[in-house]
BALUM-719081 format. One record per atom (N, C-alpha, C): x, y, z. Coordinates in steps of 0.001 Angstrom, whole numbers, plus 500000, padded with zeros to 6 digits. Example, Ala and Ser with C-alpha at 12.3 -4.5 7.8 and 13.67 -1.06 7.14 Angstrom:
513190494310507800
512300495500507800
513200496700507800
512850497750507080
513670498940507140
512900500030507870
***
This chain:
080371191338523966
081715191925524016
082162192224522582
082442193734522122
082723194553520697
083883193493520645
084306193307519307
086068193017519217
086853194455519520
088063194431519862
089033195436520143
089107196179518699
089242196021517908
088846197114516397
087804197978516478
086695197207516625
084808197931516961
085328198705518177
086077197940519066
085805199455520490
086710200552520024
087561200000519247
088680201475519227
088462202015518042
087061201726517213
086536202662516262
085829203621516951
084511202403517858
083773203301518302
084230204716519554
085456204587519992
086226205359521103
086558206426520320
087021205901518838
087381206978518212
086277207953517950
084992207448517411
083885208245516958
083612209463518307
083202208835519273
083041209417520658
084113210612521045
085042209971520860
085430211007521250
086057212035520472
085523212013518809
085511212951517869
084404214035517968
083222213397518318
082099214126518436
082326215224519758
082575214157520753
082818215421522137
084074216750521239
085139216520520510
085753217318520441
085411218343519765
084353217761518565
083870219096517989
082729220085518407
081958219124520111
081274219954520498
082122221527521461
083118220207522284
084056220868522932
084962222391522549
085531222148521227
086302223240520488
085490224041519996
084845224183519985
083942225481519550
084205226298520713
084096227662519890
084399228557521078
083049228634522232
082380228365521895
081006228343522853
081326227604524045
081776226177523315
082235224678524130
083285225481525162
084244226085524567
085695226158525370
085097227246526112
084391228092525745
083697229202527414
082899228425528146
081737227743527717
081284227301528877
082022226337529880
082774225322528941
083910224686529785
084533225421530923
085576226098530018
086254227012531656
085397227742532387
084170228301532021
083460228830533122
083003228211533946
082705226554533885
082167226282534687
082845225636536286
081951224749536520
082901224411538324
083582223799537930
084521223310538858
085844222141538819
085492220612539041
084257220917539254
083640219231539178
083051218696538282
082384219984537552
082069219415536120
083278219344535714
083937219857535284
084906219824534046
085507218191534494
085697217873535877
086305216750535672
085581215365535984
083936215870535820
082906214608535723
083107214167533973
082908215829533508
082720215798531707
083716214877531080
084970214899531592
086329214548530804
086519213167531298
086009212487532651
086404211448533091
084846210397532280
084126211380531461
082763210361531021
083011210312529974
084623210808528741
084968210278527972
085327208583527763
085203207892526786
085697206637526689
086804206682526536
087838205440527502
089014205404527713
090126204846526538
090806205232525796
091350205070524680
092572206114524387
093689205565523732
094606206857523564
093981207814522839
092854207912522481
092732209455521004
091662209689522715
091403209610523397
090545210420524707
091869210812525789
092476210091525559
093912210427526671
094368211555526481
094947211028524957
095924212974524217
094934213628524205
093061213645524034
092286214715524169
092191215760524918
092248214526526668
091458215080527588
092842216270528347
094308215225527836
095406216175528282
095484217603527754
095421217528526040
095108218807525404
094556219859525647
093157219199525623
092142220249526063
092045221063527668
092559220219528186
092691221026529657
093293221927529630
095111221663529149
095361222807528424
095117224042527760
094289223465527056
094066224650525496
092995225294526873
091989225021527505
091040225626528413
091500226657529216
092512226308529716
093801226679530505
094040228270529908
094474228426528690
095279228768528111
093962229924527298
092605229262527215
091868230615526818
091288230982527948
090986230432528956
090825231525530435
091490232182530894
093281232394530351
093798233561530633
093838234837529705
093523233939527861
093409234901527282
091989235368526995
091302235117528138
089797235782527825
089579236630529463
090388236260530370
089684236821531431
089731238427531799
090641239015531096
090756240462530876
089480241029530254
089111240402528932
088127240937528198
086429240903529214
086604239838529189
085139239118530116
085401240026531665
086675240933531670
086435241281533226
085774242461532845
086697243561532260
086220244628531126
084696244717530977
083833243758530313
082853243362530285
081784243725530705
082246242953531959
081202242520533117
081367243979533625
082473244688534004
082649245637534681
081844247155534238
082065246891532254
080793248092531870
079775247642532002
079518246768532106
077729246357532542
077540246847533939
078126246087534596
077962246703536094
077724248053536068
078717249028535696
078648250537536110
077284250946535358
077501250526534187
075904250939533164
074403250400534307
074598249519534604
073483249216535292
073209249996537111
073758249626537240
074145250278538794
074187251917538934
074577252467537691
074912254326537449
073310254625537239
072815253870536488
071506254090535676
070269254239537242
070650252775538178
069567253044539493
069983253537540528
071498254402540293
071519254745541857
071056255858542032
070376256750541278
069466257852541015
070215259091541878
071443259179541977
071898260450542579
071960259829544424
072079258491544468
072122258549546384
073372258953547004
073292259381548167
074703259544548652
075553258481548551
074617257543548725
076222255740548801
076424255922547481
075680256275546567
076647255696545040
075941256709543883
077029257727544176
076794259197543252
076533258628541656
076309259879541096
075937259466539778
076596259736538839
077518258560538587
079145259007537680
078513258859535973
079018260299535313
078791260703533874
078849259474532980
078442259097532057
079485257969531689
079558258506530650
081153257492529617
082060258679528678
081081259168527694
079843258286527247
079512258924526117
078806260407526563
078662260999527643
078289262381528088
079707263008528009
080703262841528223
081808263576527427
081845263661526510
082124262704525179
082453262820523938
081112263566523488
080328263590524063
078840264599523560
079308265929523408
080196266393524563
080136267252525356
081259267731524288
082606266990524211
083828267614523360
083300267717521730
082387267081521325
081765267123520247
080889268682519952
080304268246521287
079690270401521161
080408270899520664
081280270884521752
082458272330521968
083658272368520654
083455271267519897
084067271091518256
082839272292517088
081431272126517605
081319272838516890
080738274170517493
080968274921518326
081681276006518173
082828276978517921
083815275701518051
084662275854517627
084622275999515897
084159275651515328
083246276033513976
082904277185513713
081441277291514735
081208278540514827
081792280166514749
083106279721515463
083340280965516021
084367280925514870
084698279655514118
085763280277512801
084877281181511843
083791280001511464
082859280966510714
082617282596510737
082325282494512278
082365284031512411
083265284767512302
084466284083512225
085532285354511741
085369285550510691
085324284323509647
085427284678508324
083566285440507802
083208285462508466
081407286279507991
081968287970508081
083222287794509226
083614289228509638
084186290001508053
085610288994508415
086248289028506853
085992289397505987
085036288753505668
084500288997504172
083491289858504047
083480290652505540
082416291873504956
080589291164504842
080373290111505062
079400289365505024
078101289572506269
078580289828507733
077895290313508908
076552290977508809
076348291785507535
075213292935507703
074093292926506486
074500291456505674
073720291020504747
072532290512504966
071844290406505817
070780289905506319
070090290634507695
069295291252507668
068682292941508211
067681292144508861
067384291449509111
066503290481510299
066643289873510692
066380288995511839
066484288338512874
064696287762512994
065094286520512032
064224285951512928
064285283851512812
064126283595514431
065252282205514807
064554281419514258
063042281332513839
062274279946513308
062559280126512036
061872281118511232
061238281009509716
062719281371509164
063543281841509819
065076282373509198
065672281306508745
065496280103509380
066076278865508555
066326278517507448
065361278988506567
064517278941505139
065366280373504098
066717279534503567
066457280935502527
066206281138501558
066141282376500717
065204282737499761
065140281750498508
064048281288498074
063921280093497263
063674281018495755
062825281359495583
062294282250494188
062924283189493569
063328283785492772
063945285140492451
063115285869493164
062193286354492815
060808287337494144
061199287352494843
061456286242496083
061926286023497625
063671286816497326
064322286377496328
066112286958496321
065637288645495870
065262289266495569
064672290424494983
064286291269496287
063596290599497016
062645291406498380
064075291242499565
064808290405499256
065786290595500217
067003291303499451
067226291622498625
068242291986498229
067975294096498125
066422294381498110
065875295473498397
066154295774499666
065868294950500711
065985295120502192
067614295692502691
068705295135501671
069886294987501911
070548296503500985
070040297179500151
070151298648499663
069868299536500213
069063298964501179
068341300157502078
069335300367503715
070255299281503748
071505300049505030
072346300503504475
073329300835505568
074471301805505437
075571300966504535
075644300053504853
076590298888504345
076742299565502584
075660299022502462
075269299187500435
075283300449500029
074682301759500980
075033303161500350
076353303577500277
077388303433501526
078304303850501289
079660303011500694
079407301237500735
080373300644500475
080434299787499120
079307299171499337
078521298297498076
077542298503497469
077248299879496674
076337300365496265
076153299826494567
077432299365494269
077924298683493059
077423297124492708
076865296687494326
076222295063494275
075482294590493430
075967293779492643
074006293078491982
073850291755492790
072878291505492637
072590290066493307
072864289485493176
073793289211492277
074639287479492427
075600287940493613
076264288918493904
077133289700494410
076651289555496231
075463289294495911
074289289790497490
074367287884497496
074162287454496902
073894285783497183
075192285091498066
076073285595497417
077421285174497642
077518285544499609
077444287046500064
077701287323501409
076424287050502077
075188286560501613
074127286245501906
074129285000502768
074492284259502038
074891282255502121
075731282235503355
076951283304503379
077585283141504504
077322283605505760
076250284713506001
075977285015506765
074577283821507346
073822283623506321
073218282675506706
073392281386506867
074745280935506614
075245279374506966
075785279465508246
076385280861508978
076702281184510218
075457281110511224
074179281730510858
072708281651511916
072912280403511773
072763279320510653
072232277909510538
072873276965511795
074418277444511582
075169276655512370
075069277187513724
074758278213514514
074155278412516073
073150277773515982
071630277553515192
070532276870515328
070802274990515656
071980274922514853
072791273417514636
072822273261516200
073883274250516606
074793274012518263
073469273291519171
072762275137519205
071277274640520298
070870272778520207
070325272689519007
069694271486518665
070305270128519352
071579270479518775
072776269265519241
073069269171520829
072842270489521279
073179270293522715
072007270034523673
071237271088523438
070037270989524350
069026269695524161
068927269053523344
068306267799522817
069301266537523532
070219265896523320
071007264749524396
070830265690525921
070895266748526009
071042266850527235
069977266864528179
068690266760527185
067174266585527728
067474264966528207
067726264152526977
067954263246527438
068427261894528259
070357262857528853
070759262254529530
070184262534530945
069482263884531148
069019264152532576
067714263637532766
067309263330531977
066073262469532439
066146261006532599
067073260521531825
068010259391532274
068506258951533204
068831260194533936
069535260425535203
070807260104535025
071541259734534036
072787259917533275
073922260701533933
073365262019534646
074109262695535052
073706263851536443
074157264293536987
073919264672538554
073226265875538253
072615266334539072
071583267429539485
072860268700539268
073801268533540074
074740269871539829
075071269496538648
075709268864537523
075933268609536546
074859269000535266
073899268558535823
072771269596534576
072128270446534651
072384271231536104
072169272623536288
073779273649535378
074780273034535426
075614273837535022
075500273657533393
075044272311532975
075012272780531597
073811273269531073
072835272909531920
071414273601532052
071648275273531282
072454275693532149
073200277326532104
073882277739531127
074659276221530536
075240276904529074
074525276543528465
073132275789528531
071953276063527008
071324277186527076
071211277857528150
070560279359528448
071539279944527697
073086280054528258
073830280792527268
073724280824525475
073870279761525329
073304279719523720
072599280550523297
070953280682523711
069782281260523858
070538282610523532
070974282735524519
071604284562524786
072889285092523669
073388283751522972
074126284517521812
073408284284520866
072936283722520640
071660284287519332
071303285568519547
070683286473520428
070245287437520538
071104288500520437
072359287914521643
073450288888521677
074340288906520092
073900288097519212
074246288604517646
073951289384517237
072463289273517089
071439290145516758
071670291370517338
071978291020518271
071762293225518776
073404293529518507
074634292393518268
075656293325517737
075059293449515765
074352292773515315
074344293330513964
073426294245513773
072763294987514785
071839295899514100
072758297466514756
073978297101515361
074615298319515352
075236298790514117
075239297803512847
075690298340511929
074790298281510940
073544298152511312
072174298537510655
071930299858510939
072626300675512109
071880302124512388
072644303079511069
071219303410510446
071183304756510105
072291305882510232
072399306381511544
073074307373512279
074584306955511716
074851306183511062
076034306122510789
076427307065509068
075051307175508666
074644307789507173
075462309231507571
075104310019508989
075344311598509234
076860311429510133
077700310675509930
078838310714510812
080194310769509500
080872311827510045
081602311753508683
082709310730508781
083097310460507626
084298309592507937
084088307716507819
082450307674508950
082298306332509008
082072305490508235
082478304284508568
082725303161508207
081623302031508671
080722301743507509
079393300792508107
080200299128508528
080251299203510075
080736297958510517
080001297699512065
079777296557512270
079252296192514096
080085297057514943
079927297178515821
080120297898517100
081787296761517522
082601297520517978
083285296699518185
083292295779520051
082639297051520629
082272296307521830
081468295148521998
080388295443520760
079394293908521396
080126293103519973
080722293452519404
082218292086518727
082585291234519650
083350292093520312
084043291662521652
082872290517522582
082222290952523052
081418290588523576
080776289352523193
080094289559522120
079597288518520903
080832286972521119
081897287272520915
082643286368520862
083322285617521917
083828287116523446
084053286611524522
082369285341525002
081869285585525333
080314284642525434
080793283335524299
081288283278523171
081400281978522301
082507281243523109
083681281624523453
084713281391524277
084224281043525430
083677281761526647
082892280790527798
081966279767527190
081544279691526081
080495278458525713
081362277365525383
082217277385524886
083718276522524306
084203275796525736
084732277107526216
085514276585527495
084941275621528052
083357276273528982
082565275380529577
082094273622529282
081754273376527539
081308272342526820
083249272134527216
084117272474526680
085637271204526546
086017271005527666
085795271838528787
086479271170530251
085569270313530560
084430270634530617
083214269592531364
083529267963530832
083096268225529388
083574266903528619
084544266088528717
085920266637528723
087109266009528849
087889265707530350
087235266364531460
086964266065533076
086073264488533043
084954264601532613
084149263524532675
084899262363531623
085678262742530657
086125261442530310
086913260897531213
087876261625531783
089262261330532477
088604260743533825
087401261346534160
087193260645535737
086589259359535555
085893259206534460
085373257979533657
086292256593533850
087560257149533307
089081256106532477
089223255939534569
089053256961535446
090050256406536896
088817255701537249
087867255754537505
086415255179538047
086324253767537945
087356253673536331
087311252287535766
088761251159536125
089366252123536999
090785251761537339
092096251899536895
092107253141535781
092896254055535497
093681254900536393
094972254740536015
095538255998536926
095211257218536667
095504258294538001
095173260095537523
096044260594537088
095824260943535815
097240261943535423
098524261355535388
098680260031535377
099433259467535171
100110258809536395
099704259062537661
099865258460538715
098775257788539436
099294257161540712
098768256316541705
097775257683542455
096867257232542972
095822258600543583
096959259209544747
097675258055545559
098663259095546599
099447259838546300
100021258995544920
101147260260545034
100401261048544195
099317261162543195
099185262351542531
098731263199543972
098179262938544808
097515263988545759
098934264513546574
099804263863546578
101016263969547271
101665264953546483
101848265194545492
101869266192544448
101087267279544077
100246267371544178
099196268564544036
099456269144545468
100136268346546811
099956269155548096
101535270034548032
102161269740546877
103719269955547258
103372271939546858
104131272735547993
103775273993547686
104256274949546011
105108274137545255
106117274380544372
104950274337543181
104460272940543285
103002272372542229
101867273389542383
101813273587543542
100399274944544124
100668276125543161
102293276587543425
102529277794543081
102553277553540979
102660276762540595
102811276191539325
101253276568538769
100243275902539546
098994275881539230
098040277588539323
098649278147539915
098143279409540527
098994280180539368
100041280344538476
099962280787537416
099806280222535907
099399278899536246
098567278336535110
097529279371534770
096684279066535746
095526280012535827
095781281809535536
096361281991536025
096774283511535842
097042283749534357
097741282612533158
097817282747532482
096887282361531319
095871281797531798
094883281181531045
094062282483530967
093663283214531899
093368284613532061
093885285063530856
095200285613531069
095708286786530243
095665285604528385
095412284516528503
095108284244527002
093789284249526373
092656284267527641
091375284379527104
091118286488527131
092394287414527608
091770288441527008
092773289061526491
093626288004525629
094218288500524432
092950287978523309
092657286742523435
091591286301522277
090332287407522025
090256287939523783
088964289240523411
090121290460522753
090740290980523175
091502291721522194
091470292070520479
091975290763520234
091573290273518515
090405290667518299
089191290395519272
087952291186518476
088180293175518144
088458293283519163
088620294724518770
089761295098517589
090600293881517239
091260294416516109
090369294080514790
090124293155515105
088494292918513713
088007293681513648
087213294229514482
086513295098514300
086223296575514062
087517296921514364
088191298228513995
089548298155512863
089505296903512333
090278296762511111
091633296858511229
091956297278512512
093610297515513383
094343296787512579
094426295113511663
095418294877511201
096029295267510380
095281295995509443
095281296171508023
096426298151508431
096771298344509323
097822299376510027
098968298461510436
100537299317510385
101453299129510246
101763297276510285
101998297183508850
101346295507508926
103434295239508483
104021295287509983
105302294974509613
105617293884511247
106766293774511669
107040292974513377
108326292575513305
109129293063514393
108432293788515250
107996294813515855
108544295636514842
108459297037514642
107188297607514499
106756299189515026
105807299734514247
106298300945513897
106109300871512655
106896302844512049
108073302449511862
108927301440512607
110511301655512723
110305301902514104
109808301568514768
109555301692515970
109356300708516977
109369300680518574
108759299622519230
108005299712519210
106996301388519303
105889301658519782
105601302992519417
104421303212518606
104169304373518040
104365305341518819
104192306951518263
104567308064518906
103445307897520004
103474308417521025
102572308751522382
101271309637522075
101877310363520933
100383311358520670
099598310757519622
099945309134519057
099542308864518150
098445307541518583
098945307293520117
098549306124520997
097125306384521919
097726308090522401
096901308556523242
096032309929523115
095524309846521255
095278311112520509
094283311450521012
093890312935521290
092970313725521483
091373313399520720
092052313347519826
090617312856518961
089709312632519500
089727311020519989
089107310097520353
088020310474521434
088506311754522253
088020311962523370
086811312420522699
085525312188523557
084127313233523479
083874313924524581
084470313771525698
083816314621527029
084755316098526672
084692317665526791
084837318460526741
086485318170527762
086257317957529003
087682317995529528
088762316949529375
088578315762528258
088839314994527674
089502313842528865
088339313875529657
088798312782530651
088448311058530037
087835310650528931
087962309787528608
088458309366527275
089766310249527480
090857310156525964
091235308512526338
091683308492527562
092580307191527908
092144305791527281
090722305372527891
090256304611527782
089282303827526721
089055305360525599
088571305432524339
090223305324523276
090536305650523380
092084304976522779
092221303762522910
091920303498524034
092340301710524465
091679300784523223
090167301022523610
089192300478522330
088697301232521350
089309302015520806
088507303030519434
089380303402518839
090795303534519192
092080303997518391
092434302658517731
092278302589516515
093213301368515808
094562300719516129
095363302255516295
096674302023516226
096771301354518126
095763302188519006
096697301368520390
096050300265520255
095057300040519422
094360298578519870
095331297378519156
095835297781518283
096848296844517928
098073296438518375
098441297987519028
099468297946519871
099176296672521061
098243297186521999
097662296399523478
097774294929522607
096866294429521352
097307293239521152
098589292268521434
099267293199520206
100811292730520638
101547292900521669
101067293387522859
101863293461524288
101394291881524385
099735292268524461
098840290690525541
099782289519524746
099706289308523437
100252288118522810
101834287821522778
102592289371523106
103749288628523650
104009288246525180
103456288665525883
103290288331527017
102932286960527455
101536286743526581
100917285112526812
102203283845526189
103055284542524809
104034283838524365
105193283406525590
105708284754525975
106715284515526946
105742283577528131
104713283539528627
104419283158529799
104524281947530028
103428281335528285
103359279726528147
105172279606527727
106250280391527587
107115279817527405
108126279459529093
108000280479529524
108474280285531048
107550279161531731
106103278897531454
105691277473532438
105862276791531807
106634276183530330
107286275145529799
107943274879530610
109631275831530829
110573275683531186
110483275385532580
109441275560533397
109592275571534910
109069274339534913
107876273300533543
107788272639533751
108808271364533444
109771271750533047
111160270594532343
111547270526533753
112187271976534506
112952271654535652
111797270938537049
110609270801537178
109931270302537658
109255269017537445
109901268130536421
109598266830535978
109640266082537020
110214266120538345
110174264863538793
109132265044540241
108467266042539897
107009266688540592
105496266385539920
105768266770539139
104801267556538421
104036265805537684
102900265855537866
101906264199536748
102629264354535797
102448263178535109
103580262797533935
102040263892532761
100607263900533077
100185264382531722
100217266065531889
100450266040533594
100557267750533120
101749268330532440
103460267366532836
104052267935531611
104015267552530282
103029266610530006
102217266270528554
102114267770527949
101160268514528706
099797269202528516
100838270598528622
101530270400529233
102656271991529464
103512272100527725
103902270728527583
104918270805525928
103318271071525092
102559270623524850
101543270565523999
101275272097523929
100519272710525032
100529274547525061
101627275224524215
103068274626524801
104073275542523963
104003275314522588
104011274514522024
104070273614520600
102391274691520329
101717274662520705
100522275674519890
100499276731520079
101569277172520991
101483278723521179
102407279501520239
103733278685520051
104326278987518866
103751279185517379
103203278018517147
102249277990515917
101544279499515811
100671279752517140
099534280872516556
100334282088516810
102342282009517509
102243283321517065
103124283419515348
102969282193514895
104102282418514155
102755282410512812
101545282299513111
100317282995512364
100062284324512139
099809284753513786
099495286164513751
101006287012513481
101876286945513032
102440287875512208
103235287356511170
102352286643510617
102169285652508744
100776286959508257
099927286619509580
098792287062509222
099265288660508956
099669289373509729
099720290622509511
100897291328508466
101718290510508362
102732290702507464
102058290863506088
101066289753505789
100327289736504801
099438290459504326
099298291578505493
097454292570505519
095929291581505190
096379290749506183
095222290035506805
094589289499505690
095041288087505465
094014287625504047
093192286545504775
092118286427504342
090871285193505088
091526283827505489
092319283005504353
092445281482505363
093377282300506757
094622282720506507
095552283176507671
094761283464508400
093904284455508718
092729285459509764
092263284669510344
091705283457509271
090379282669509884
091641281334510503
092447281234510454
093423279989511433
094218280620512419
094489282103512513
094814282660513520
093664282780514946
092900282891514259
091329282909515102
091202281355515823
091170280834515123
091144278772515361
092217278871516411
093670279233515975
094732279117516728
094324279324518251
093842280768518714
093375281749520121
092702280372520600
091790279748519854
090962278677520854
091946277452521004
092879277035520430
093336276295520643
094579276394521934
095435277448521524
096138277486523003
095308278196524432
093787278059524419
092942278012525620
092461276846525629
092541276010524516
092240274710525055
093363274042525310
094612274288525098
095986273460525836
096222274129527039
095268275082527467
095793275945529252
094265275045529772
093081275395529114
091916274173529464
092458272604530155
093721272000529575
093777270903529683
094622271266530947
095970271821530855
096902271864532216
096009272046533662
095085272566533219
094579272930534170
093464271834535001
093516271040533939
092380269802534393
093406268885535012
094453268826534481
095680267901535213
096212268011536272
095473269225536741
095940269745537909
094778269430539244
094051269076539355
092569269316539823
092382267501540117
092006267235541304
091430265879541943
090647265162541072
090209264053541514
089012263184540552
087783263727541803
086692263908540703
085455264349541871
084779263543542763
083704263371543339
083592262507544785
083403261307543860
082368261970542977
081863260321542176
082550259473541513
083514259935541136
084275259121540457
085459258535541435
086004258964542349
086493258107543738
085558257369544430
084251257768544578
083408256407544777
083179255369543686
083115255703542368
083327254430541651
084194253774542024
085530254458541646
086732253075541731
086564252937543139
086558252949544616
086352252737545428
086008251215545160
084881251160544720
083701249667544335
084437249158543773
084881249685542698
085428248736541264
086822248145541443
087988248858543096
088956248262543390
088163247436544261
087426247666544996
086526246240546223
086179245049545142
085811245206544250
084989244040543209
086219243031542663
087052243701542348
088799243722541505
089002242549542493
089381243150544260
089687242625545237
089342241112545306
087579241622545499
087075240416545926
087416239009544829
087474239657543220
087503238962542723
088142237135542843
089560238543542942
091055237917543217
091109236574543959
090353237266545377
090415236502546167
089426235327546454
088601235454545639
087526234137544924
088419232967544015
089496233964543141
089697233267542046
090864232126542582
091412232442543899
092201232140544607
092062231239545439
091120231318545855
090380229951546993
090005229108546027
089390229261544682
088684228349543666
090235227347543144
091243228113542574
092177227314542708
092858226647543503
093135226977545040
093463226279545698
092602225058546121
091273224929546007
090487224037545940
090594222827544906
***
């Protein structure tokens, strides 16, 4: 038998040691994780003494007290493991579709960032007169530019010999040629960039099975597209490689303004396609995981999307997303026919609303003998109406996104809390790009203005991109996730519930 000193040293030692195994955070998870019979075999096989009494009271506590502040995280957790594991083998079955997961969005909004690049670049390659500095096309060995003086020499020969240099820059020396050289070739570099970046993860997430059969057939389609604006460059820059422009009086060595147009409408469906896809798959991602839609409960958002007022709301969303993706094609034809650099005043033209009629709808233009296609060759070949038609489309798209603001204020207590997010956000950038484009033109079009008016066009199609996603259901797969992930939630609950009442 210890004396009472020796036991209430040794009680003390004991139950110093349990505490420093105990308090460790390791100690205090496995503790609360485990059953209710350990924890109270463990604590009752302390030695009995006041420094084990105030312990064993404490610590139950403090246990207490980090299983509520851990069980959020550890649910979180468990819950991306689950979907990661479970998404990865359900290989596309009908019971358990094959939901994106976010990092195939942020891939996806990451693309569509750099075309959005792209297509600034290309304004400013426009700009600066830079487009026609480089007289070949070719997608492998073009990577590579000229290293040697020899190599800058044989291309800078190649570049005297178009229309560009006889009639405009015949004055060039080669430092002069290096300068619009670089930019035209940092523009190929960066489409070679896009391809690489996209078509490469996207080999990978579909073989992964990462993502659904319809899902990488559609982006399947925008790596084909890619493919096709490389080319479709190429054949708009060798319209201002032709010759035939040497025997035309008057002309002006520049691309075609149709395959401009063209050239760029195609960068815009590549944009669109990469930022809705992406930012759909995040958002169905965030509900899958037990997020609300759009800022509501799934009934009432569906209870809302059925109201006929919201229908009619959504049906000129769209109508207007239209008329802003062919004001943005518009702008090409003013690039390209130089339209800004004419009556560079607003809102006037001449002193006018609208130039004279014979000045809109001039004879000129026509080539058929009975001049049946004056109309429509004015539309795109007359400077002056093409600038005109601009400024109709862009006040029009102004007033439009400004009237579905306002219809969306008086419809607040309808409408998802992010679609009138996404309705103020449109107006707030639509103002901006028009209060650009006539900075820009006031100014006679100088490169940063040009090249952020250009940025601007993609940006209020990506704030009609978004209304429009706010408007639109969660897809099957992602209502079959949360489906599971509220059953799991459920079951949890009701585990965690019997365990305590026990």
């Amino acid at each position: 038998m210890l004396p009472s000193c020796l036991r209430a040293k040794f009680s003390l030692q004991t139950t110093y040691k349990w505490s420093r195994t105990l308090w460790s955070h390791d100690g205090v998870k496995a503790f609360t994780n485990s059953s209710p019979s350990f924890r109270t075999n463990t604590l009752s096989a302390l030695p009995r003494s006041p420094f084990s009494n105030t312990f064993k009271s404490s610590f139950s506590s403090s246990s207490t007290r980090f299983s509520a502040r851990n069980t959020k995280n550890d649910t979180l957790a468990a819950e991306k493991r689950f979907f990661s594991t479970n998404n990865s083998q359900s290989g596309g079955s009908a019971t358990l579709p094959i939901l994106p997961p976010k990092s195939v969005g942020i891939w996806l909004m990451a693309s569509s960032t750099l075309v959005l690049a792209i297509i600034v670049v290309g304004g400013i390659t426009r700009l600066t007169e830079s487009g026609l500095s480089i007289t070949e096309w070719k997608p492998v060995t073009g990577i590579i530019p000229p290293i040697s003086q020899a190599q800058w020499e044989e291309e800078f020969e190649k570049y005297r010999a178009t229309p560009e240099f006889k009639l405009l820059n015949h004055s060039f020396q080669i430092e002069d040629f290096k300068r619009i050289f670089y930019m035209e070739w940092g523009h190929r570099v960066l489409g070679r960039l896009i391809g690489v970046a996209f078509v490469g993860p996207l080999l990978y997430f579909a073989v992964k099975k990462r993502i659904s059969k319809p899902l990488a057939t559609r982006l399947g389609g925008l790596a084909l597209l890619i493919g096709a604006q490389g080319g479709l460059g190429w054949y708009m820059v060798k319209s201002g490689l032709d010759d035939a422009l040497m025997e035309t009086p008057g002309a002006v060595p520049r691309v075609s303004q149709y395959r401009l147009a063209a050239h760029l409408g195609l960068a815009l469906l590549l944009y669109a396609g990469m930022f809705s896809s992406g930012l759909a798959i995040v958002k169905e991602w965030k509900y899958a995981t037990g997020a609300k839609w759009m800022g509501l409960t799934t009934s009432a958002f569906n209870e809302a999307l059925n109201s006929p007022a919201v229908m009619k709301f959504k049906a000129r969303s769209w109508v207007l997303t239209g008329l802003i993706f062919l004001t943005a094609l518009s702008g090409a034809f003013v690039a390209g026919l130089d339209a800004g650099l004419l009556y560079n005043e607003f809102p006037l033209m001449g002193g006018r609303l609208a130039p004279p009629r014979d000045e809109l709808m001039s004879p000129a233009y026509a080539k058929r003998a009975d001049g049946s296609d004056k109309w429509w060759r004015n539309i795109f070949e007359n400077p002056t109406t093409v600038q005109f038609d601009h400024r109709v489309l862009a006040m029009t798209s102004y007033l439009g996104t400004t009237f579905l603001f306002l219809r969306a204020r008086s419809m607040r207590a309808i409408l998802p809390p992010l679609t009138r997010t996404a309705v103020t956000a449109a107006f707030a950038v639509v103002n901006v790009q028009l209060l650009l484009g006539i900075t820009t033109l006031l100014h006679l079009v100088p490169v940063p203005l040009a090249a952020a008016h250009q940025a601007g066009s993609v940006m209020v199609l990506s704030a009609m991109i978004h209304i429009l996603l706010t408007l639109r259901k969660p897809g099957a797969a992602a209502r079959a996730w949360r489906a599971l992930h509220m059953q799991r939630l459920n079951g949890g609950t009701k585990t965690q519930t019997k365990s305590t009442v026990q």
